[in-house]
N, C-alpha and C positions, 0 to 999 in steps of 0.2 A: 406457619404457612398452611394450615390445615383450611382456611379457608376456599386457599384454591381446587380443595375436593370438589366445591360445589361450584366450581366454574361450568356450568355447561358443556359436554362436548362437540367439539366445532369441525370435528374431522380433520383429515390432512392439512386437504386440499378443499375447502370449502369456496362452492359458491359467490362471485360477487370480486371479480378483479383480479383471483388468488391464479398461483400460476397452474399450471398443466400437471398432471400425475407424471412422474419416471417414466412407467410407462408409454403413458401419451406421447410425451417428447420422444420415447428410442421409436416408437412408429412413426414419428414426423419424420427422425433423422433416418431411418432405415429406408423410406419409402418417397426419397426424393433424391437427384440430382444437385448436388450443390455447386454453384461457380467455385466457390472456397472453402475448403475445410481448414481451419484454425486449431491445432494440437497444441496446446498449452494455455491454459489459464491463468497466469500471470501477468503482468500490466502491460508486459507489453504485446501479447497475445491480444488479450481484450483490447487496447485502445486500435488495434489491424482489425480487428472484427469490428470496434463501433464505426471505425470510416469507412472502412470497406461495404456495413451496410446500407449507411450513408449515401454512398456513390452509388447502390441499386444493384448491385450483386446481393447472389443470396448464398448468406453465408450460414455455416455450421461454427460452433465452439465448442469443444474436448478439452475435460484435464480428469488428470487419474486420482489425484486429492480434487481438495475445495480449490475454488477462487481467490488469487493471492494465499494458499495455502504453504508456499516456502520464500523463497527470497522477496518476493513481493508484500510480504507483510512482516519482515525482519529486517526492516531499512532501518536507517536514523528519523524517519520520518517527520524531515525538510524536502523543504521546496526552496532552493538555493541557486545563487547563481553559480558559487565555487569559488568563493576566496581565493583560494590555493592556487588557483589554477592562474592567478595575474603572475607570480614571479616568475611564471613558466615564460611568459609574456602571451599568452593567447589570449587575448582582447576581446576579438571576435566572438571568440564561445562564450566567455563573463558575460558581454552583450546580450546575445542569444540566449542563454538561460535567462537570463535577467527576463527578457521578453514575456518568455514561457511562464515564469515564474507569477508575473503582475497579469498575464491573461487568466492562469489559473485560480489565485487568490481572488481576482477583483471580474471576470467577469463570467467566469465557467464556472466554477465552484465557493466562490463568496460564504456558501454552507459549511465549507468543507477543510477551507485555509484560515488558519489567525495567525496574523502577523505577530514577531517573536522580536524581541530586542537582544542582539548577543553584545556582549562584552570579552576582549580579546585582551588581558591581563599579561602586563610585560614584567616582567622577575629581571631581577638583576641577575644577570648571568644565562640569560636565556638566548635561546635562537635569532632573537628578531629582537631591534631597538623600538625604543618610545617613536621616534622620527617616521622608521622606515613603515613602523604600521600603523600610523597616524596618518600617512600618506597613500597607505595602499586602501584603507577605507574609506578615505575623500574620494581616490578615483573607481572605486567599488561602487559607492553610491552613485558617482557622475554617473557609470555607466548605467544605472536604474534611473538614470534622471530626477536623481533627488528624492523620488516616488516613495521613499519611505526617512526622508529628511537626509542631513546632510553629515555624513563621516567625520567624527571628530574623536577628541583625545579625554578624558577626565579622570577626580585624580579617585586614590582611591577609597580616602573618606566615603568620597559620593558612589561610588560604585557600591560600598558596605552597603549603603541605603539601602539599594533595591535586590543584595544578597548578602543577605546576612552572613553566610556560611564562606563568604570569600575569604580564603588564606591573603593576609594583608602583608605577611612576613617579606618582607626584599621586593614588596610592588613599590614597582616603581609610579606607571599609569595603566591606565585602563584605553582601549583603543573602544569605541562603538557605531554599529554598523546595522544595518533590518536588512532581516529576509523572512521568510513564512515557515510552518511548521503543518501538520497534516495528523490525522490517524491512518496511516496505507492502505488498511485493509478496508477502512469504510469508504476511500475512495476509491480504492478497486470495485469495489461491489458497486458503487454508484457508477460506474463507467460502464461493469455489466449490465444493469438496468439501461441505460442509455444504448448500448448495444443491440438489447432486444426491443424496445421502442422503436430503434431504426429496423427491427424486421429480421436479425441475427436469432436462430434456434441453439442456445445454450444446455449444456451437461456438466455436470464436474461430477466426481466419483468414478468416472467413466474411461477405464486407463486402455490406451492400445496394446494389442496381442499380436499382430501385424497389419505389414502395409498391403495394402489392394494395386494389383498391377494390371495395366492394359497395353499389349504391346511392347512393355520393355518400361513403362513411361507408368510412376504413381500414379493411383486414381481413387484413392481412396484408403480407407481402415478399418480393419475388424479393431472390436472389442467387447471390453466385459464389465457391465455393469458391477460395480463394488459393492453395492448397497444388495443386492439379489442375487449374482451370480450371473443374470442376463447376459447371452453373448448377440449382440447385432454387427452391423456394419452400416459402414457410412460411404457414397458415393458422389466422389466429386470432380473435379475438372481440373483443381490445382490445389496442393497440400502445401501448406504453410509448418513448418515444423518453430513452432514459439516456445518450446518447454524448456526453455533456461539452462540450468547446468545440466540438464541432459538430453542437452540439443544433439550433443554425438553418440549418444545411446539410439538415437532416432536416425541420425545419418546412417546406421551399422545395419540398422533394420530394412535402408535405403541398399546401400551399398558395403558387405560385409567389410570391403577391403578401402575404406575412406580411412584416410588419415585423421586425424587431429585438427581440431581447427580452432580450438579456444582452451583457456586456463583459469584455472578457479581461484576465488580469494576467497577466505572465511573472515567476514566479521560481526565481531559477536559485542555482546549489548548488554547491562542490568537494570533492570529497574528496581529501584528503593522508594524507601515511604519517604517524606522529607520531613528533616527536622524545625523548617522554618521556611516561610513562602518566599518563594523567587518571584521576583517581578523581571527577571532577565535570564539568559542564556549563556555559557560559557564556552568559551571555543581558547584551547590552553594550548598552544604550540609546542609540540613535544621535542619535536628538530625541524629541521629543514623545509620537510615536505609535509608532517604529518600533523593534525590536530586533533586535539581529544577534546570531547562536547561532555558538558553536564547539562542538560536540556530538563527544564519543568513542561510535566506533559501528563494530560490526564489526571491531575493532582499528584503526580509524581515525580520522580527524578529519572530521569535515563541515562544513562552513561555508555560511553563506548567511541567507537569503537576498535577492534581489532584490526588488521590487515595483513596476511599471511597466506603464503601458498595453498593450498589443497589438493589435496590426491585421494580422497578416501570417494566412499560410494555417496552422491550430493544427498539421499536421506538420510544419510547417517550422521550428518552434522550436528555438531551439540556445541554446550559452550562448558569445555574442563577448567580444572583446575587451576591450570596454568592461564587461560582467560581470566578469569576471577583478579587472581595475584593482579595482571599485565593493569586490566582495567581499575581497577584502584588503584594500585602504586601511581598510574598515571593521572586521575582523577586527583591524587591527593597534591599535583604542583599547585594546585590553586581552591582547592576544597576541604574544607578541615576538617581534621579529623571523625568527629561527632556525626558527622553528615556518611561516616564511610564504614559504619561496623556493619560487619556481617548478617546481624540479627534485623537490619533495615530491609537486606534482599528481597522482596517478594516473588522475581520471575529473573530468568535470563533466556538467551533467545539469539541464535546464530543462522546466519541467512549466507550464499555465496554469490559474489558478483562474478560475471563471466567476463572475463578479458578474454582478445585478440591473443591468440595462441602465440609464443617467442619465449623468447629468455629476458630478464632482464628483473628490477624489484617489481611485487606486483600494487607496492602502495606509489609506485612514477609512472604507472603504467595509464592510459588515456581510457576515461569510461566511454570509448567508443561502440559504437554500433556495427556488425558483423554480419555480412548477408552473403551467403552462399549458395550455388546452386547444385546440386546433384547430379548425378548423371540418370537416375529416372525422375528428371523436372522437376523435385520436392525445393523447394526453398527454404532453407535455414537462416532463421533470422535470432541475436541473441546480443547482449549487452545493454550500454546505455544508461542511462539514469533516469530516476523517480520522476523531479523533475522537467524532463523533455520529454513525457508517454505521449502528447496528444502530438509532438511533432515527428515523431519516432515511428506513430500509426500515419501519420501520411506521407513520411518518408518510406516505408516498405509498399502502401500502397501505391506511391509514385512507381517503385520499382516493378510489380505487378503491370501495371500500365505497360511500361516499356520494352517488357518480354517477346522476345521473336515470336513472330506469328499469333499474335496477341491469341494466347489460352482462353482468357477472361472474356472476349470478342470486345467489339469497339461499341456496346452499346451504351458501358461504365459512364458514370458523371464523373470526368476528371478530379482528378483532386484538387486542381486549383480554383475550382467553383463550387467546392463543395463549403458550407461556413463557418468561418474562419475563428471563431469563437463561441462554438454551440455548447450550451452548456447543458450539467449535468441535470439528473435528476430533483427534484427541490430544491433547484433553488431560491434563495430567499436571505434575505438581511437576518444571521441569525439572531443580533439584537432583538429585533421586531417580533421574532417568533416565539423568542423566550417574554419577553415584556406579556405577548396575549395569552403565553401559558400562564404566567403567574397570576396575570387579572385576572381570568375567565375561564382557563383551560383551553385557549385556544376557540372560545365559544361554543365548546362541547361539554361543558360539565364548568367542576369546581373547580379551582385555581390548583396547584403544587408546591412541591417544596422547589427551592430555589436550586439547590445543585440538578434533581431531575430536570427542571424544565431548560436549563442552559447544558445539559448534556442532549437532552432530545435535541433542541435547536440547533448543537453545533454538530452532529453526527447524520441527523435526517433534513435539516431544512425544514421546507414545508411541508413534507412528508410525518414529519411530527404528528402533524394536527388526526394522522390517521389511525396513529398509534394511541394518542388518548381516545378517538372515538370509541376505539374496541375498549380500552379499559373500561371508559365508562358505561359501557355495556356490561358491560364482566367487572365489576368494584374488584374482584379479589385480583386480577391483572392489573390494578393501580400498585400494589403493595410492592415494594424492595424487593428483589432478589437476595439481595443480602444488605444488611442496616447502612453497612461503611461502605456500598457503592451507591451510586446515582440511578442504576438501571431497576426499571420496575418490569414484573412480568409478562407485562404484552409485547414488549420486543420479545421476546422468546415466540409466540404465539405469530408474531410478525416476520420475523426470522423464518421460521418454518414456511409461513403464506405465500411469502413475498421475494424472500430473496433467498431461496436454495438453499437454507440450513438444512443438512441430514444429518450431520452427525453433535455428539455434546460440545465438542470442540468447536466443529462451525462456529454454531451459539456464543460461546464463554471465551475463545480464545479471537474470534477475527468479527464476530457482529455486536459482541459488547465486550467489556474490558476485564470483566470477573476473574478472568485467568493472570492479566498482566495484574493486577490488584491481591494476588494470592489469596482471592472468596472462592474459586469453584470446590467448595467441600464437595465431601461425599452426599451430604441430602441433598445440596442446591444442583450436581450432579443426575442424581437420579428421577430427583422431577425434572428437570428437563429433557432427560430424555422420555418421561412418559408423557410430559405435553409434545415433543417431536412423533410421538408414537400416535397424537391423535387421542390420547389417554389423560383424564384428568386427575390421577392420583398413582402418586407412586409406588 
């Protein structure tokens, strides 16, 4: 990589579209009134701040890490209606997601979604008969309208087909079913883009030190920039408290003496190299309620996941030892062996879902939606799932609307005229985007290799075509990041301009894959952060 010494230097924040200095932004945010401040950056933060901007409030967004920086980029990363959730007999919500699920694949994010084939593998001796999930996937599909073909049973010769690594030992059949699958973290980001398009002033690095009061009644937040040491404040009309498992770390700050109001689940994830291409997905019924996924993703295998209580401090979450065991012992009902040693691991990765505070197991517990109000007007909002973010943002917005004495005033664009399927950033058929990288480069240079230009197309969309421009401007930002990933060095340079990358992690772990891929060595490491730094050599 010594070429890229002679990359030009392009500054930060260069000229020509790039976003606004740190600074710039804390003097936006310090030196205005906002309808909304938005405290947590995670999905479902962001998707309240892109309708909310939508509707013509002016909103603020805050988080003390990055965007999608903990649970929101530590999902199973599906876009699902919930299998599981039919024996419960909730119909309604299968429907409903289902809904969510074919808006966001097919007409919001088309960039961002590819559709995933799972196969549900019945073992003799297992939880669930050939019949009963033969039937639960016909009426799975009914309720998606067929929209990704029709639930049926096959045996398990033909399931070997399209996975080679299937444990064929006491299969009986193969149940199969569609639904979508995601990278999180790039549709996080693409939603903050979309956010600030609608007119929303975003921050992340940017953790609260306390709450601003007027009267008795939230109005705002100090804090302190991470990256500098900067301390500003933000002043607003209505505080949205969105930061996930530490929604009641923020309540306490509201009101020392707030109860409890939600409970954690940890679950954790591996990813490994694969020993042989999947052309399907595995969803292995462990008991009852619970199912373990071996997901091809990224050129990889994912596995997971867990679901267990948690009580520790939510950054402290990892994934132990005893995760490791849980998730391969259960991986191997239907996974063979070869496909499950240890020396495959590249990355693992544990995120916590927030449930509705009570007693009860937390893998029965409902991925519902939590909205509280404070006694100085802060609103706590937490829960929910991956796939419901954009109904999730206008479900709290709806709730904002309906507040006594309407805070926000009446001059908001309701949320039911706000449109109903806006979509993301780039989007774009990412077939089509990849086809004109490979011909032409997108019509900015020379064509690519075949894995870059179908990762550009499936993580940027059309936004691609802006990432070969800079390379081709800069040849030595065409080159790999590392040989055995797809990602070449203008996404890092792009990363920086465009979408809020500050730290090496941003970059390697949630705006390319180098981390989940076990590449981020120590050089590929240290140039990045001296291309972050605005520096062309490490």
């Amino acid at each position: 990589m010594s070429t890229l010494q002679r990359v030009p230097a392009l500054g930060t924040h260069p000229a020509g579209g790039s976003l606004p200095t740190r600074a710039e932004t804390r003097d936006q945010l310090s030196n205005a009134t906002y309808d909304l401040l938005v405290i947590g950056g995670g999905i479902l933060g962001i998707s309240t701040a892109w309708h909310a901007s939508q509707s013509g409030l002016r909103v603020a967004l805050v988080d003390g890490g990055d965007f999608a920086g903990a649970t929101s980029s530590a999902s199973s990363k599906l876009l699902h209606g919930g299998l599981r959730y039919l024996q419960t007999g909730a119909v309604r919500l299968v429907a409903e997601n289902h809904f969510e699920r074919r808006a966001v694949s097919r007409q919001v994010a088309p960039h961002l979604a590819n559709p995933l084939t799972f196969y549900l593998p019945v073992y003799k001796g297992g939880p669930h008969g050939a019949a009963k999930l033969g039937a639960g996937v016909f009426a799975y599909s009914a309720l998606s309208a067929f929209g990704d073909g029709v639930g049926h049973v096959i045996s398990p010769a033909k399931a070997r087909q399209a996975v080679p690594e299937l444990r064929t030992d006491n299969l009986k059949a193969v149940a199969v079913y569609g639904d979508d699958q995601m990278n999180d973290a790039r549709m996080a980001l693409m939603t903050v883009r979309a956010a600030v398009d609608s007119g929303a002033t975003v921050l992340n690095h940017a953790e609260v030190t306390g709450l601003r009061f007027t009267q008795g009644r939230v109005t705002g937040a100090d804090l302190r920039d991470r990256m500098d040491g900067t301390e500003f404040g933000v002043d607003a009309r209505l505080v949205l408290n969105a930061t996930g498992p530490w929604v009641d770390h923020l309540r306490k700050m509201e009101n020392p003496d707030a109860a409890p109001s939600i409970r954690l689940s940890k679950g954790a994830h591996l990813v490994l190299r694969r020993t042989a291409p999947w052309k399907a997905a595995l969803a292995t019924p462990i008991d009852k309620y619970r199912i373990t996924f071996a997901l091809p993703w990224e050129d990889m295998l994912l596995l997971g996941t867990t679901d267990e209580a948690y009580e520790g401090e939510p950054g402290d979450v990892a994934v132990n030892e005893k995760d490791i065991h849980q998730i391969l012992d259960e991986a191997a009902f239907s996974v063979r062996d070869q496909q499950l040693t240890r020396d495959l691991i590249t990355y693992s990765f544990a995120g916590l879902r927030v449930l509705p505070g009570g007693p009860g197991d937390t893998s029965k517990a409902k991925r519902e939606t939590v909205v509280t109000e404070g006694r100085g007007g802060m609103l706590s909002v937490a829960g929910g799932k991956w796939t419901t973010f954009r109904h999730i943002g206008r479900t709290v917005l709806a709730k904002l609307e309906s507040l006594p004495g309407h805070p926000l005033g009446q001059g908001m664009e309701p949320v039911s005229r706000l449109p109903k399927k806006l979509p993301l950033p780039g989007i774009a058929s990412p077939n089509a985007v990849a086809h004109r990288l490979l011909i032409d480069g997108g019509g900015t240079g020379p064509s690519m290799a075949v894995d870059t230009a179908r990762h550009l197309a499936t993580h940027y969309g059309s936004l691609a075509f802006d990432i070969v421009r800079l390379a081709n401007e800069y040849p030595a930002l065409s080159e790999r990041i590392h040989p055995d990933a797809p990602e070449i060095w203008a996404q890092v340079v792009y990363a920086r301009d465009h979408e809020w990358a500050e730290t090496v992690d941003d970059v390697l772990r949630r705006r390319t894959t180098l981390t989940i891929r076990g590449l981020d060595t120590e050089d590929i490491r240290s140039r990045v952060d001296a291309l972050l730094a605005g520096r062309t050599s490490a």
